[in-house]
Chimera marker file (.cmm) of the C-alpha trace (Angstrom):
<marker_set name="trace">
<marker id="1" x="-15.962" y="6.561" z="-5.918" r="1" g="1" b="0" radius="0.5"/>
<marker id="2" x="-18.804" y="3.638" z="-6.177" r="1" g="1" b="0" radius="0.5"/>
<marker id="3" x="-16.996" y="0.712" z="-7.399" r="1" g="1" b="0" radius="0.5"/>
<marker id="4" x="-17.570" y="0.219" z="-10.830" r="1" g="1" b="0" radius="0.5"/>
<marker id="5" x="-17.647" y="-2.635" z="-13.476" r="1" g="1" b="0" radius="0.5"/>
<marker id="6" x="-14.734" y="-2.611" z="-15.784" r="1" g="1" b="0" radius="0.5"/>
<marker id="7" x="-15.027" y="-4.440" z="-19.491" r="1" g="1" b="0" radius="0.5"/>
<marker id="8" x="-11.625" y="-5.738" z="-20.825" r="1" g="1" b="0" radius="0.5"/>
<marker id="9" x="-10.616" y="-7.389" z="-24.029" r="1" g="1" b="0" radius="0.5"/>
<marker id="10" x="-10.036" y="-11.328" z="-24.599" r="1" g="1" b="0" radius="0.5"/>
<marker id="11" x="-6.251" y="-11.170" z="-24.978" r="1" g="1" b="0" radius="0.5"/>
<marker id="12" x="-6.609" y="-9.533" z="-21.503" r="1" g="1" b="0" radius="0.5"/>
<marker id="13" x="-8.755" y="-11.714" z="-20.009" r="1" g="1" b="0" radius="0.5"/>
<marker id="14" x="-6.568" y="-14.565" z="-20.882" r="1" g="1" b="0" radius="0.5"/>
<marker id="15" x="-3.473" y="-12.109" z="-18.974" r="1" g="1" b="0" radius="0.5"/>
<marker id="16" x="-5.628" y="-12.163" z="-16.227" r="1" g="1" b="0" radius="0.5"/>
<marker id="17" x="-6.744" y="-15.867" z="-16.033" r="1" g="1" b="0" radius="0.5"/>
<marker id="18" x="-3.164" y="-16.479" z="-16.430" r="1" g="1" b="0" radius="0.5"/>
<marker id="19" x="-2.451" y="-14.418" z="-13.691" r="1" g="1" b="0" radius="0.5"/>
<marker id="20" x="-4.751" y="-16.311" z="-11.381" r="1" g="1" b="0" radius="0.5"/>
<marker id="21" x="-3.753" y="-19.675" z="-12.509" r="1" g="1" b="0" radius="0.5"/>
<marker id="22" x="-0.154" y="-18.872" z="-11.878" r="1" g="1" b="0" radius="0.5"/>
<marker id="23" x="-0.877" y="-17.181" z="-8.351" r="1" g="1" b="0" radius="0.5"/>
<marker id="24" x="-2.901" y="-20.545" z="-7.488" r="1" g="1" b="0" radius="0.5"/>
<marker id="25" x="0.347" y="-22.522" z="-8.105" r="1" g="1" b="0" radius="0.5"/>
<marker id="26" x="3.093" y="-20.461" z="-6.722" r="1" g="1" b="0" radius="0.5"/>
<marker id="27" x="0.459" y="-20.097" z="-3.738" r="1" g="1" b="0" radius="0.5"/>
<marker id="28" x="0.568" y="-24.016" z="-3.390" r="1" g="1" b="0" radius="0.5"/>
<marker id="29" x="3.876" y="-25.162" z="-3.907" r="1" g="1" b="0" radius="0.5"/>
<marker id="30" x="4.509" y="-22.457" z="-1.074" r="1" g="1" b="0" radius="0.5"/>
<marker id="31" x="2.025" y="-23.877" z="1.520" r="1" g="1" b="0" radius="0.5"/>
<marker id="32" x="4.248" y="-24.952" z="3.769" r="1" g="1" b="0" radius="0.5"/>
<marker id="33" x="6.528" y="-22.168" z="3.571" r="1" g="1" b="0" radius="0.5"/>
<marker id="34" x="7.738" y="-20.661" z="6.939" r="1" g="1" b="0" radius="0.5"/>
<marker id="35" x="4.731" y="-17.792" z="8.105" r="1" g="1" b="0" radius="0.5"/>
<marker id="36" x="7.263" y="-15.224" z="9.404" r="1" g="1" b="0" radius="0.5"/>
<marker id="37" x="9.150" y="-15.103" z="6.201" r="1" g="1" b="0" radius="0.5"/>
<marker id="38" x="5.655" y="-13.810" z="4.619" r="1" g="1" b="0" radius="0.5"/>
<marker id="39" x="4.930" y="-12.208" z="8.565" r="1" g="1" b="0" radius="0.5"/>
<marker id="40" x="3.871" y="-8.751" z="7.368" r="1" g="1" b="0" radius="0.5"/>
<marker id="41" x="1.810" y="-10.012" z="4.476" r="1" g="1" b="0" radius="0.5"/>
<marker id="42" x="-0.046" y="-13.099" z="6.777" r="1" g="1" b="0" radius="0.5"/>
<marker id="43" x="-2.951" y="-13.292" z="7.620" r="1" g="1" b="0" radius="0.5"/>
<marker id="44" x="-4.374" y="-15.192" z="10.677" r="1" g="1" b="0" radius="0.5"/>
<marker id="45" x="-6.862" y="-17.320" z="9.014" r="1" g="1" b="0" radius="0.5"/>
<marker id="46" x="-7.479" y="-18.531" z="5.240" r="1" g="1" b="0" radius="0.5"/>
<marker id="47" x="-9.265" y="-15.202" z="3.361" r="1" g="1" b="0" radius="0.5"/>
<marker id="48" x="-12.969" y="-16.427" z="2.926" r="1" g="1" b="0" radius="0.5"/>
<marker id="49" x="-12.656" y="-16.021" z="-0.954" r="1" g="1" b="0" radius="0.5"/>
<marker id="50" x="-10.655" y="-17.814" z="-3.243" r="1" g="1" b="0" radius="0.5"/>
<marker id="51" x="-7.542" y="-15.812" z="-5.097" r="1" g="1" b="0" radius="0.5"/>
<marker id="52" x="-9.327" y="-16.584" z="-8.323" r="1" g="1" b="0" radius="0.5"/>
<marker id="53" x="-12.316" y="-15.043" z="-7.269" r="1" g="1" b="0" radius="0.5"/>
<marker id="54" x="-9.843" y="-12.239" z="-5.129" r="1" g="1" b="0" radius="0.5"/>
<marker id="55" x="-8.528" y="-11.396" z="-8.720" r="1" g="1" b="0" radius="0.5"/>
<marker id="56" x="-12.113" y="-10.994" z="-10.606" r="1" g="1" b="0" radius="0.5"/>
<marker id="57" x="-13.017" y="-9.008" z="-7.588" r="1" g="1" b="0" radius="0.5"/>
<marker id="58" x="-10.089" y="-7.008" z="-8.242" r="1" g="1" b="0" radius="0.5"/>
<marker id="59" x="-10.665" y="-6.966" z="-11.913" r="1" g="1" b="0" radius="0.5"/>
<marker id="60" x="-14.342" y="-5.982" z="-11.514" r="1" g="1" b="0" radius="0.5"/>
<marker id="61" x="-13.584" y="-2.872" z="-9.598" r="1" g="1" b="0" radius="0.5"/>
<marker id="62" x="-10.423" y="-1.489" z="-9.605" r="1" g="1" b="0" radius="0.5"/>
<marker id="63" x="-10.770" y="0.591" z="-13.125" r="1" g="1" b="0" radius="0.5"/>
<marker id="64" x="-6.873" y="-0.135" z="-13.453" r="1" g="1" b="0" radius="0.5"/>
<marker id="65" x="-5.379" y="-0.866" z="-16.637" r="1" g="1" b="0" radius="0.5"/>
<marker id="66" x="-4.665" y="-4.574" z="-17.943" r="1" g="1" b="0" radius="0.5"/>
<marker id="67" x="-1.503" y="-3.534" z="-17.699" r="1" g="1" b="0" radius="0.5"/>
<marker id="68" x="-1.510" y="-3.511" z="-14.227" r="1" g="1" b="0" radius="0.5"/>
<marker id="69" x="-1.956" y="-7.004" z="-13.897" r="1" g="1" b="0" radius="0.5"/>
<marker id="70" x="1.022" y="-7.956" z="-15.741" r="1" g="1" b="0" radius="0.5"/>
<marker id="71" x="3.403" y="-5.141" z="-13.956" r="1" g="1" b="0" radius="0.5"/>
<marker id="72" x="1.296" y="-6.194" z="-10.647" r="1" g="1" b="0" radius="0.5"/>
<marker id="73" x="3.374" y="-10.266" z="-11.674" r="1" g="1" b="0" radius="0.5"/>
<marker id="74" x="6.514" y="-8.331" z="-12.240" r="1" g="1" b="0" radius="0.5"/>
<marker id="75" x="6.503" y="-7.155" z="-8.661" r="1" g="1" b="0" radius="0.5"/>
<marker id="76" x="5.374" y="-10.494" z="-7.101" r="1" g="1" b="0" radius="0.5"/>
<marker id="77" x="7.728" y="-12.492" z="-8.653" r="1" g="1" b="0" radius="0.5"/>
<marker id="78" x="10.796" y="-9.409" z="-7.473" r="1" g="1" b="0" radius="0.5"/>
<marker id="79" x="9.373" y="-9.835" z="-4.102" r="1" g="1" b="0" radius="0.5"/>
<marker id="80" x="9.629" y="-13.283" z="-4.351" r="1" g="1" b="0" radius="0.5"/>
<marker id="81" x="13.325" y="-13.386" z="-5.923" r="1" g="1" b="0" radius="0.5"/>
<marker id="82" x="13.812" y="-11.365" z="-2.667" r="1" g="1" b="0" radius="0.5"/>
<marker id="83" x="11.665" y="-12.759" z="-0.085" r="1" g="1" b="0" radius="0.5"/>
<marker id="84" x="10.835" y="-16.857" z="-1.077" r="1" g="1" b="0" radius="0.5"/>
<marker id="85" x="8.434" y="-17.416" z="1.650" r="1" g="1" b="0" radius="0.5"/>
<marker id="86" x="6.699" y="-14.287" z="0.809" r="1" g="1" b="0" radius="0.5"/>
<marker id="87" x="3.622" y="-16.119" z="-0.734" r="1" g="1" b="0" radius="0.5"/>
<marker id="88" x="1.753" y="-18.922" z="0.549" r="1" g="1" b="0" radius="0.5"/>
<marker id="89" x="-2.234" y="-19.775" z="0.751" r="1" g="1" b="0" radius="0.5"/>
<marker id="90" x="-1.941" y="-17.115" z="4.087" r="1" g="1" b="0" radius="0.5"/>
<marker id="91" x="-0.230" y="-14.224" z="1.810" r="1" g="1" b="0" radius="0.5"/>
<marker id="92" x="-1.118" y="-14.274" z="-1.462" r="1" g="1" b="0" radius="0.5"/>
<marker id="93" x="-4.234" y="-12.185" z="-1.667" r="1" g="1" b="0" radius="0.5"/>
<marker id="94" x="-2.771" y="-9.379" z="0.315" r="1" g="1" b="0" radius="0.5"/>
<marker id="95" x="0.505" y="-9.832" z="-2.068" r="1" g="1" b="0" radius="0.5"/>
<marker id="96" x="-1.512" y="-9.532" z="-5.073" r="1" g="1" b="0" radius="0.5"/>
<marker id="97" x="-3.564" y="-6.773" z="-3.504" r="1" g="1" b="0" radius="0.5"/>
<marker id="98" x="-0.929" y="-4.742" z="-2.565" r="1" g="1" b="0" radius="0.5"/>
<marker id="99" x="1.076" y="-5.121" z="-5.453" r="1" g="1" b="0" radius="0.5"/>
<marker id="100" x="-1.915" y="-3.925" z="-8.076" r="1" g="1" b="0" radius="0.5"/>
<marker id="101" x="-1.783" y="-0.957" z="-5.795" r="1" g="1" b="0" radius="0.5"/>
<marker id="102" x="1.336" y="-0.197" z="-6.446" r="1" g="1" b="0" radius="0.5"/>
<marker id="103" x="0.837" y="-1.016" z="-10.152" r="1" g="1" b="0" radius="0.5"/>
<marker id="104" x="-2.042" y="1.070" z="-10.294" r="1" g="1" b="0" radius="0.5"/>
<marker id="105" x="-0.128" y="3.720" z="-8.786" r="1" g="1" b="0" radius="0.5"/>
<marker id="106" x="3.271" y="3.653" z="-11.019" r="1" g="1" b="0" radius="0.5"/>
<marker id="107" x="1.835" y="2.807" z="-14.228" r="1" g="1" b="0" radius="0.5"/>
<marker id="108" x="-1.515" y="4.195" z="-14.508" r="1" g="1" b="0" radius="0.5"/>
<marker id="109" x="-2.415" y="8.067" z="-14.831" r="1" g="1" b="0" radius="0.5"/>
<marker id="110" x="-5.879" y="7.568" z="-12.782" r="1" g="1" b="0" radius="0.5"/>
<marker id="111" x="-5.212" y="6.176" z="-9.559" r="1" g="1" b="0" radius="0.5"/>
<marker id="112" x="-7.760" y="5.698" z="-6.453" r="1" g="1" b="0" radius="0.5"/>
<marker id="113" x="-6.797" y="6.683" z="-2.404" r="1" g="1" b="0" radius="0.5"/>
<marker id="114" x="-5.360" y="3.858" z="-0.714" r="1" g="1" b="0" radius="0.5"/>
<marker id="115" x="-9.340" y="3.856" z="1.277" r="1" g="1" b="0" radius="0.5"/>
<marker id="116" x="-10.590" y="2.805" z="-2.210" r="1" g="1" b="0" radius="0.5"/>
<marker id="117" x="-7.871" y="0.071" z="-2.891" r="1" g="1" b="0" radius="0.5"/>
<marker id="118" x="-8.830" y="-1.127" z="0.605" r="1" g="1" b="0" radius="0.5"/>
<marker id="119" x="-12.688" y="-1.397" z="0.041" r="1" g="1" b="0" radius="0.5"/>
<marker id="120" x="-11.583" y="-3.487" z="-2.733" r="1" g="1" b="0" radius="0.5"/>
<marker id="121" x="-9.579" y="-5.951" z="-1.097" r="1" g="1" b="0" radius="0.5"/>
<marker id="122" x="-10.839" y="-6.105" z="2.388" r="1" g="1" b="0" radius="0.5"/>
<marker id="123" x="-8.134" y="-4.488" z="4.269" r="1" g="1" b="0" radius="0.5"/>
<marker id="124" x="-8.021" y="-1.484" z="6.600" r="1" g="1" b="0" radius="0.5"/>
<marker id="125" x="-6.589" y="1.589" z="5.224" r="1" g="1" b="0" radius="0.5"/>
<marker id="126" x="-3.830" y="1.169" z="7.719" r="1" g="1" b="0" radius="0.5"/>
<marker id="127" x="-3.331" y="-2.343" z="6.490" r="1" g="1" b="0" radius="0.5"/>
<marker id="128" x="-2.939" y="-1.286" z="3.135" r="1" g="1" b="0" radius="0.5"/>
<marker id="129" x="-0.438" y="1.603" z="4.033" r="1" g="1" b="0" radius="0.5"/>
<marker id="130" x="1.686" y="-0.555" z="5.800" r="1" g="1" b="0" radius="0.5"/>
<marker id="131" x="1.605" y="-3.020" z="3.283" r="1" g="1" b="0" radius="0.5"/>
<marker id="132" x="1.937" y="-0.792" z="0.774" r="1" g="1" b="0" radius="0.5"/>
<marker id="133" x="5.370" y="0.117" z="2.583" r="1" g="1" b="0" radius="0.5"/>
<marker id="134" x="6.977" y="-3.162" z="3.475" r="1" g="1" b="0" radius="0.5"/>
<marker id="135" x="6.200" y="-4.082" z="-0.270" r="1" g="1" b="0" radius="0.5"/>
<marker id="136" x="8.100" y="-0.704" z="-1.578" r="1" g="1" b="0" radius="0.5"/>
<marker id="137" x="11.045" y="-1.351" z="0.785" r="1" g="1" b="0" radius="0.5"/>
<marker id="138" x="11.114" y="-4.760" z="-0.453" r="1" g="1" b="0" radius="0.5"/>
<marker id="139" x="11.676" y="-3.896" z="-3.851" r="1" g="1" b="0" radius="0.5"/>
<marker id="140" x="13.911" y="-1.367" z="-3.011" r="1" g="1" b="0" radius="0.5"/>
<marker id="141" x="11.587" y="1.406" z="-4.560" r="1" g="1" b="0" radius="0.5"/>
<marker id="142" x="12.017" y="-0.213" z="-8.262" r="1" g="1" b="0" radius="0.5"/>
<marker id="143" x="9.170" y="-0.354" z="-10.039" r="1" g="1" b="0" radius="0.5"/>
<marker id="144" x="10.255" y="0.290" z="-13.487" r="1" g="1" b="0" radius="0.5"/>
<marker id="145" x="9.464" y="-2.112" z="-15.983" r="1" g="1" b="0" radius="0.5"/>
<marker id="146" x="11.578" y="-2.582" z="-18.952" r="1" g="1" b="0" radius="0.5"/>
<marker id="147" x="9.406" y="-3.103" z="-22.315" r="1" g="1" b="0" radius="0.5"/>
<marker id="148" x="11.163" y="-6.377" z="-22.819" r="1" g="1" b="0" radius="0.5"/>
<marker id="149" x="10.134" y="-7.602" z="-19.383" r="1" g="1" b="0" radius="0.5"/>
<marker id="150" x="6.640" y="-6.276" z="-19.377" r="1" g="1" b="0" radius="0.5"/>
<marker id="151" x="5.894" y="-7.852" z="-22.950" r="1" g="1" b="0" radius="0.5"/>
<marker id="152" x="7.515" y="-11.076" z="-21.237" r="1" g="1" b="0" radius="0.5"/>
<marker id="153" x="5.428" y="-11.167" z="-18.395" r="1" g="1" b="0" radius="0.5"/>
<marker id="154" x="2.284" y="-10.488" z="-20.449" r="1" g="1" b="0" radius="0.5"/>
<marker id="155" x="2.910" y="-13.300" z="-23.266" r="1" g="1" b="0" radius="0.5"/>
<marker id="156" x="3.807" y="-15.937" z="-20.005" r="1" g="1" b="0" radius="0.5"/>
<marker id="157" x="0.368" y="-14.507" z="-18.404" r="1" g="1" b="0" radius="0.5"/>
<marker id="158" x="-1.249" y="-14.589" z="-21.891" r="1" g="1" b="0" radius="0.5"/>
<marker id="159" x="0.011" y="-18.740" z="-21.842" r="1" g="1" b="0" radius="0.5"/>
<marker id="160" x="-0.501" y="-19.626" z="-18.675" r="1" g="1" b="0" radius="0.5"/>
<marker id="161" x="-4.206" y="-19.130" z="-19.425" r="1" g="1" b="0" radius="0.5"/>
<marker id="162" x="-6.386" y="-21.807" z="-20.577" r="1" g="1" b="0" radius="0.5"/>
<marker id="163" x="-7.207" y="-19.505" z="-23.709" r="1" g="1" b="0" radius="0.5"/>
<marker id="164" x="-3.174" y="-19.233" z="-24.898" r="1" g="1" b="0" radius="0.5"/>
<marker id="165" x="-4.797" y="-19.732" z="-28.575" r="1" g="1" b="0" radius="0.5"/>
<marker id="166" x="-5.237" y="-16.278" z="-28.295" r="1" g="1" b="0" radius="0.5"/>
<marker id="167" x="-1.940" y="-15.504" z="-27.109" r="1" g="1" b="0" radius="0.5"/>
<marker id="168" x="-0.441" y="-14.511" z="-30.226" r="1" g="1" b="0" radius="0.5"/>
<link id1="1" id2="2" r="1" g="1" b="0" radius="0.2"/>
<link id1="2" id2="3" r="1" g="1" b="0" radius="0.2"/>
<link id1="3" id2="4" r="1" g="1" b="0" radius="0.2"/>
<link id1="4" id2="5" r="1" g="1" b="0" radius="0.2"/>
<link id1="5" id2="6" r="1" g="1" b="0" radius="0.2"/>
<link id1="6" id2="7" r="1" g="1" b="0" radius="0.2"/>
<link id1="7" id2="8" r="1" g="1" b="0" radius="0.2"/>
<link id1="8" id2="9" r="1" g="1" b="0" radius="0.2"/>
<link id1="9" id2="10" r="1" g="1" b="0" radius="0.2"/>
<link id1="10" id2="11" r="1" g="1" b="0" radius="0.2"/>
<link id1="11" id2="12" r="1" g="1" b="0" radius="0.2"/>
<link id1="12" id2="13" r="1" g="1" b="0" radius="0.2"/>
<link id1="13" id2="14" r="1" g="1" b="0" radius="0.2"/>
<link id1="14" id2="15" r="1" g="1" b="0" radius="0.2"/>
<link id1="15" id2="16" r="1" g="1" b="0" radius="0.2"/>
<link id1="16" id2="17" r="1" g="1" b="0" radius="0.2"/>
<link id1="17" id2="18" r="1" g="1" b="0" radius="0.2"/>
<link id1="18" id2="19" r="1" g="1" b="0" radius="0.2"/>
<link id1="19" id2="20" r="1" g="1" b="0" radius="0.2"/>
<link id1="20" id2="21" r="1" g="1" b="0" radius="0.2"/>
<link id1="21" id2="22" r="1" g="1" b="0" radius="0.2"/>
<link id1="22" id2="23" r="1" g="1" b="0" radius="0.2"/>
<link id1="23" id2="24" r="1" g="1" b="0" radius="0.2"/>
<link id1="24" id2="25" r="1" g="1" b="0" radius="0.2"/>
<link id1="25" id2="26" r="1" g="1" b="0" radius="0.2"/>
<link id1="26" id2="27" r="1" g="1" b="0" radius="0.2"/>
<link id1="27" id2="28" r="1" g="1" b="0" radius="0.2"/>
<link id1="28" id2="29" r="1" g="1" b="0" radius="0.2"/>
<link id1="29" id2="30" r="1" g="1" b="0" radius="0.2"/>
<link id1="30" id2="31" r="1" g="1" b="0" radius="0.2"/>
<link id1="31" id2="32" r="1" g="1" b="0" radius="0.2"/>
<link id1="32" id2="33" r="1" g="1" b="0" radius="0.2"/>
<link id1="33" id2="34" r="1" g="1" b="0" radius="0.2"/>
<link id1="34" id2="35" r="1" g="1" b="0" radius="0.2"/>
<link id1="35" id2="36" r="1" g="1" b="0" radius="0.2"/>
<link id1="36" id2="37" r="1" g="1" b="0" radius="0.2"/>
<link id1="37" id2="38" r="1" g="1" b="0" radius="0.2"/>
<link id1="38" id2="39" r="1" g="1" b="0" radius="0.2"/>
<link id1="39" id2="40" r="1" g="1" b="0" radius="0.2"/>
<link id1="40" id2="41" r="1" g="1" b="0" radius="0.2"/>
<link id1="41" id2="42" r="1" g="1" b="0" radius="0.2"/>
<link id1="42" id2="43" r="1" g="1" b="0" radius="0.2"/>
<link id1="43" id2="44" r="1" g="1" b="0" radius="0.2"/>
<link id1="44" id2="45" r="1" g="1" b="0" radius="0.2"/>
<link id1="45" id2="46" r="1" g="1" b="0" radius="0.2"/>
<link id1="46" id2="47" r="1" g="1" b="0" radius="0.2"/>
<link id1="47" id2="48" r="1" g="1" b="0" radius="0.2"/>
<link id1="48" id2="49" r="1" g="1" b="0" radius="0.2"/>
<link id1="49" id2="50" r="1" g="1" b="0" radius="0.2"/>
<link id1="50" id2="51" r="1" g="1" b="0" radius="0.2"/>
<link id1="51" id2="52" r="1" g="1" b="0" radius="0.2"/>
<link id1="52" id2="53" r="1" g="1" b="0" radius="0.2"/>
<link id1="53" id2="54" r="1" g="1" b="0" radius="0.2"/>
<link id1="54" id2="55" r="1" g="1" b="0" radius="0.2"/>
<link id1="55" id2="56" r="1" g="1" b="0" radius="0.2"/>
<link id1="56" id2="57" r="1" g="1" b="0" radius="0.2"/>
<link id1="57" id2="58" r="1" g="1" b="0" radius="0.2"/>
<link id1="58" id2="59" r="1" g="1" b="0" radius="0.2"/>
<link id1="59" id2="60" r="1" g="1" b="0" radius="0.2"/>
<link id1="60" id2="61" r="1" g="1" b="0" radius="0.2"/>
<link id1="61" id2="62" r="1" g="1" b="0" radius="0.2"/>
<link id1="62" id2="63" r="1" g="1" b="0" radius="0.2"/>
<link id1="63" id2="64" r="1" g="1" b="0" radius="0.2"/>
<link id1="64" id2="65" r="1" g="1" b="0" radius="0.2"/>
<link id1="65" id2="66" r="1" g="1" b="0" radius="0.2"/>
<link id1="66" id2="67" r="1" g="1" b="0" radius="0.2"/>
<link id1="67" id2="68" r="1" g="1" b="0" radius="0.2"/>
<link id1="68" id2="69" r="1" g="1" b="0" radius="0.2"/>
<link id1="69" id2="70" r="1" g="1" b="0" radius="0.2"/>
<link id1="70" id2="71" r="1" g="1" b="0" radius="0.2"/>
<link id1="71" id2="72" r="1" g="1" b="0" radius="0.2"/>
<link id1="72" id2="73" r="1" g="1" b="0" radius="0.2"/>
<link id1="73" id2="74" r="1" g="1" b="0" radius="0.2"/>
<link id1="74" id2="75" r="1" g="1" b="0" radius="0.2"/>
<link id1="75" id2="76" r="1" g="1" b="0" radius="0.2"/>
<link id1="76" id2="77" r="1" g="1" b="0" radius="0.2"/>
<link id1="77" id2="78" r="1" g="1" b="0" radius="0.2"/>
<link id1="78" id2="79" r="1" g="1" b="0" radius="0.2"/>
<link id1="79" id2="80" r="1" g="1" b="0" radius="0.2"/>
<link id1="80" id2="81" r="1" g="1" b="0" radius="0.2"/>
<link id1="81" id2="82" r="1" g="1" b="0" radius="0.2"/>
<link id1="82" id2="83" r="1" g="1" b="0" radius="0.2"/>
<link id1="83" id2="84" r="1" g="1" b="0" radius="0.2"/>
<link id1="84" id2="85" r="1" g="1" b="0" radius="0.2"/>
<link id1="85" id2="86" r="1" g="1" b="0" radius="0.2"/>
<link id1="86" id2="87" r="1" g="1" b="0" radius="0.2"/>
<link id1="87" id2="88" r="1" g="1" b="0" radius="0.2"/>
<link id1="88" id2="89" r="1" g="1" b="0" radius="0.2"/>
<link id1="89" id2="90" r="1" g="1" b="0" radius="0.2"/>
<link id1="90" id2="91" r="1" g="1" b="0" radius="0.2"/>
<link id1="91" id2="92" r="1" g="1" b="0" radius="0.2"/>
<link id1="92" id2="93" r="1" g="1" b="0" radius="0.2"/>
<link id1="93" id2="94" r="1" g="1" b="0" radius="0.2"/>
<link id1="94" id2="95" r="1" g="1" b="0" radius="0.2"/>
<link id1="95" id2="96" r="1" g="1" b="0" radius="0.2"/>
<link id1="96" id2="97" r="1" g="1" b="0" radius="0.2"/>
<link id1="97" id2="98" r="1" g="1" b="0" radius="0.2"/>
<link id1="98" id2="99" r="1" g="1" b="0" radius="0.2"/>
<link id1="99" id2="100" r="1" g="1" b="0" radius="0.2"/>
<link id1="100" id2="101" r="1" g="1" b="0" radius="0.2"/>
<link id1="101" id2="102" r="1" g="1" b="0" radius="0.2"/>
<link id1="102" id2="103" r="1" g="1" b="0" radius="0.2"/>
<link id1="103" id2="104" r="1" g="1" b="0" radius="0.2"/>
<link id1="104" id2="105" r="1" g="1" b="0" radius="0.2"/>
<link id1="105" id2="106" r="1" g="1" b="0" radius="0.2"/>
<link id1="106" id2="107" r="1" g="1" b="0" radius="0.2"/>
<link id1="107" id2="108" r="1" g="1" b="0" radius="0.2"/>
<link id1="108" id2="109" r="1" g="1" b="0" radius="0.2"/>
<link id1="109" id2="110" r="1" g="1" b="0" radius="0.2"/>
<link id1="110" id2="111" r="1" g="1" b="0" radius="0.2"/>
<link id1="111" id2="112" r="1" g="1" b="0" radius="0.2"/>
<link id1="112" id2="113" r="1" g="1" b="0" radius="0.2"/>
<link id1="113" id2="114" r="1" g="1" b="0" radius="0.2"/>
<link id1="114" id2="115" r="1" g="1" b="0" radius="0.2"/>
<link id1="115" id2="116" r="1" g="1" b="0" radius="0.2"/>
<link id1="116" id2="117" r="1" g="1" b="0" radius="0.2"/>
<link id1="117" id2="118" r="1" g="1" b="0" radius="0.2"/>
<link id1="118" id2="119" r="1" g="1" b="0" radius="0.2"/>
<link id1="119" id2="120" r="1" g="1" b="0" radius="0.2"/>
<link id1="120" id2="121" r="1" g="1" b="0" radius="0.2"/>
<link id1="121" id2="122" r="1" g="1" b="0" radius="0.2"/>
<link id1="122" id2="123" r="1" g="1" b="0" radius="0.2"/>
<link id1="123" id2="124" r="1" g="1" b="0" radius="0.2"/>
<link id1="124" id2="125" r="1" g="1" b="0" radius="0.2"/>
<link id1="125" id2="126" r="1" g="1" b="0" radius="0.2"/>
<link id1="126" id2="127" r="1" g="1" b="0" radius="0.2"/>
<link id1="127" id2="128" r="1" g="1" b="0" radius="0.2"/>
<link id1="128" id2="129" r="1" g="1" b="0" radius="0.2"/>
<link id1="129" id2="130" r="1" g="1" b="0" radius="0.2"/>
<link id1="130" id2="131" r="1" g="1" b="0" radius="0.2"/>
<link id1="131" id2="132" r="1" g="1" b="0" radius="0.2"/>
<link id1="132" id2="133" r="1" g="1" b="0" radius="0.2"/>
<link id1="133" id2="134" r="1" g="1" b="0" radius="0.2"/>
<link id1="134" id2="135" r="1" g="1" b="0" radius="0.2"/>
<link id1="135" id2="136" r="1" g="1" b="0" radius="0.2"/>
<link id1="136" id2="137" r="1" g="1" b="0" radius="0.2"/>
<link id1="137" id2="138" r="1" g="1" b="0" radius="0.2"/>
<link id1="138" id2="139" r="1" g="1" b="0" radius="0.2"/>
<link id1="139" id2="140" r="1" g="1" b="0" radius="0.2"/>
<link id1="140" id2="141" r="1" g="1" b="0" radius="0.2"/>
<link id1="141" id2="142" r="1" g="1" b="0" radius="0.2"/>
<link id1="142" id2="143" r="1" g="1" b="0" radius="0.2"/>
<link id1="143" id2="144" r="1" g="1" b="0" radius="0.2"/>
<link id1="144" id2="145" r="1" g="1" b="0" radius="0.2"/>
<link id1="145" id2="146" r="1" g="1" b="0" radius="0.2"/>
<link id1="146" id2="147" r="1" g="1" b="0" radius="0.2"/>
<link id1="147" id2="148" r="1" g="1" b="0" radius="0.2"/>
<link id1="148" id2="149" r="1" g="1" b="0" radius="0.2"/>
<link id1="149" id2="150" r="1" g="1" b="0" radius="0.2"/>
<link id1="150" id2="151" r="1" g="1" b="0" radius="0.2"/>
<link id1="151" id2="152" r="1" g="1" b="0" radius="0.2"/>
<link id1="152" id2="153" r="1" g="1" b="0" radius="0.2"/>
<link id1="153" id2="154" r="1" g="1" b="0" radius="0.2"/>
<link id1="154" id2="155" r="1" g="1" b="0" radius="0.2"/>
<link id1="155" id2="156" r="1" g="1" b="0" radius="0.2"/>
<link id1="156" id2="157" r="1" g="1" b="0" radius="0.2"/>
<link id1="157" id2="158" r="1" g="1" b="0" radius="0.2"/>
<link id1="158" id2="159" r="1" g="1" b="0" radius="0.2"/>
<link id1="159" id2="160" r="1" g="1" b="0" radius="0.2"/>
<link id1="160" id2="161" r="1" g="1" b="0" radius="0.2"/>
<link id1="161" id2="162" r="1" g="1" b="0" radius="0.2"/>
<link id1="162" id2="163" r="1" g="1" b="0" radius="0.2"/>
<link id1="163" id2="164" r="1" g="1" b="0" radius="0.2"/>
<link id1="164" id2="165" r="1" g="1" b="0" radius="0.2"/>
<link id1="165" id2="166" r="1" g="1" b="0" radius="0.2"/>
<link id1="166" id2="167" r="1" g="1" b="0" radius="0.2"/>
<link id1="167" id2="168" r="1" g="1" b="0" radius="0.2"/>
</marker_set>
């Protein structure tokens, strides 16, 4: 499918820009975290955009729900919990990416091929499927999120944002 424009509401955009900000930090205070600890999600060089503009990218074309993001923050912060040098400046878009994937996949009805999801974040279809992997044996195949913890997860998103007025 062309990649499309998607319009979302400001209580989501605020989940999202909360999303980015926190990315941003958890990216830096892991800078100097260990590469092979994050080896399968490294890449070789700094990604030419920034993860803000990685995540509007994502935003912009993906056609997933808002709800994606926030389950898509569940999953980092599991992997994470299991993995601590999993995210760093080197890892973080290909974390995110592969992790709204996988949101897209578990908690949305319309879902794209893993070719699409690729197109979207610069990565190779086998990239993504091998990604896509790692990150499901990672998390030991648990993707459910509780309604406690998603509504969590949003409101944190929701006040990490520099709109949290909003955030009601």
């Amino acid at each position: 499918p062309p990649l499309e424009e998607v319009v979302v509401g400001e209580v989501d955009e605020a989940a999202v820009a909360g999303l980015i900000r926190i990315l941003q930090q958890k990216a830096v205070i892991h800078k100097d975290a260990d590469p092979r600890a994050s080896a399968s999600f490294h890449c070789a060089r700094a990604p030419g955009m920034s993860i803000s503009d990685y995540i509007v990218r994502i935003q912009k074309y993906m056609a997933c729900s808002i709800e994606c993001f926030v389950v898509a923050m569940v999953y980092i912060d599991r992997a994470i919990e299991k993995q601590p040098g999993i995210i760093g400046p080197l890892s973080v878009h290909r974390l995110v990416m592969t992790c709204m994937t996988l949101a897209a996949k578990f908690q949305d009805d319309v879902f794209y091929t893993n070719a699409f999801y690729g197109k979207i974040g610069g990565l190779r279809l086998d990239e993504v499927n091998s990604l896509e992997k790692k990150m499901l044996l990672l998390l030991d195949w648990k993707l459910k999120v509780s309604p406690e913890q998603f509504e969590e997860y949003r409101n944190m998103l929701c006040r990490a944002s520099s709109d949290a007025e909003i955030c009601k």
